[in-house]
C-alpha positions in Angstrom: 90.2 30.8 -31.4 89.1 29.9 -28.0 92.1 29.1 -26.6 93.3 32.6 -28.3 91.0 34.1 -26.3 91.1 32.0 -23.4 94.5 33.3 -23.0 93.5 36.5 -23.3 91.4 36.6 -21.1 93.9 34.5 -18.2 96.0 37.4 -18.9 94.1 39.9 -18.0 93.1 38.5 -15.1 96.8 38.1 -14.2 97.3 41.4 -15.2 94.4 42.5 -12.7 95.3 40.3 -10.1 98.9 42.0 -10.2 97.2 45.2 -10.6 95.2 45.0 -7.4 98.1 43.2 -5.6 100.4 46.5 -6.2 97.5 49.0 -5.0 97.3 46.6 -1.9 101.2 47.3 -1.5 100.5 51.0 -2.0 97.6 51.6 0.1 99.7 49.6 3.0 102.5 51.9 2.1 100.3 54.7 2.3 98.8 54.0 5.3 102.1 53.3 7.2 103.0 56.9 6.0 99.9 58.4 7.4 100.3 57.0 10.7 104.1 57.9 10.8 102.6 61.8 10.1 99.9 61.1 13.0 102.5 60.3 15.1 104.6 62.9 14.3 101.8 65.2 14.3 100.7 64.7 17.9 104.1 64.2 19.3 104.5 68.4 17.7 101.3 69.0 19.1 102.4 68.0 22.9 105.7 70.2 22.3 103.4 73.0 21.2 101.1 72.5 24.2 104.1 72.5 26.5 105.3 75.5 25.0 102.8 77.0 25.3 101.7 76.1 28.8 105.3 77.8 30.1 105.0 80.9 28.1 101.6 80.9 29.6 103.4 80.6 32.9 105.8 83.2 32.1 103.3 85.7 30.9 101.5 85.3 34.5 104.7 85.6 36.2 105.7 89.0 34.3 101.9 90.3 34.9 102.5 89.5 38.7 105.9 91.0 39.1 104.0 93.9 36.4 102.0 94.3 39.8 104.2 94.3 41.6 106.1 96.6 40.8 103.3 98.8 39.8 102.2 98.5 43.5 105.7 100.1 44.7 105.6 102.9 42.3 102.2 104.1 43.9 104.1 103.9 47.2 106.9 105.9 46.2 104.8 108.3 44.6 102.7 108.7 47.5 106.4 108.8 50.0 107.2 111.9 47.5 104.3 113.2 47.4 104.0 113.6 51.4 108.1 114.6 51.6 107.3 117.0 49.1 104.2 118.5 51.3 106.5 118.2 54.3 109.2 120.1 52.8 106.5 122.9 51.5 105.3 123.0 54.9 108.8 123.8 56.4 109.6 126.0 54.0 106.1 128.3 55.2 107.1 127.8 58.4 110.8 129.1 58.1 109.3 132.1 55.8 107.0 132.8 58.8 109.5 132.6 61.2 112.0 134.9 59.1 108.8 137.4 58.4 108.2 137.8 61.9 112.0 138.4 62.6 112.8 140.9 60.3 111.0 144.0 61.2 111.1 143.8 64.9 114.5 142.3 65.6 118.1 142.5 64.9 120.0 140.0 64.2 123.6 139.2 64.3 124.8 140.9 61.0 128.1 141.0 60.0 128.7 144.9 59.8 130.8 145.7 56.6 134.8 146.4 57.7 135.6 150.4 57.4 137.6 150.7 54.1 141.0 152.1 54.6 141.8 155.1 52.9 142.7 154.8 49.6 146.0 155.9 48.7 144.8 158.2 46.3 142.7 159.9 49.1 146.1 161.1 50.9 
């Protein structure tokens, strides 16, 4: 009976042994996967980053030409706004002029041709 469970017992152990052996094998499996994903991981995170960095870099860009651009409406607007004043300003100044012409002076007017007689008048 000893020897029974003498065997027993060496198989267990073998059992065991081949238990832990194939956990070993797993875990080193497992940690091979993990660094493969860390690796993976980080190398994603620097294409994200640099992604991210030119977008970045392309929003300033757009805000800057944004400026820009902002900058030349004001310019126009301010061009119109002082053709617009200049044009108001000529337009008084021609009404003045034609004011002051028009009571006092004649001017060349075409004077309207003397109608023939009409046919029916004769």
């Amino acid at each position: 009976m000893a020897t029974a469970t003498e065997e027993r017992h060496a198989g267990e152990m073998k059992r065991a042994l081949l238990d832990v052996d194939r956990e070993r094998g797993n875990a080193g499996k497992l940690q091979k996967e993990i660094e493969q994903l860390r690796h993976e991981i980080a190398g994603r995170a620097d294409v994200h980053r640099q992604e991210v960095l030119e977008r970045q870099q392309q929003i300033d860009a757009l805000r800057q030409r944004s400026g820009e651009l902002e900058g030349r409406v004001a310019q126009l607007l301010e061009q119109r706004e002082q053709q617009t004043r200049g044009l108001d300003e000529a337009r008084q100044r021609l009404e003045a002029a034609t004011a002051k012409r028009a009571p006092g002076t004649r001017t060349a007017q075409r004077t309207p041709a003397k109608s023939k007689p009409s046919k029916a008048a004769t």
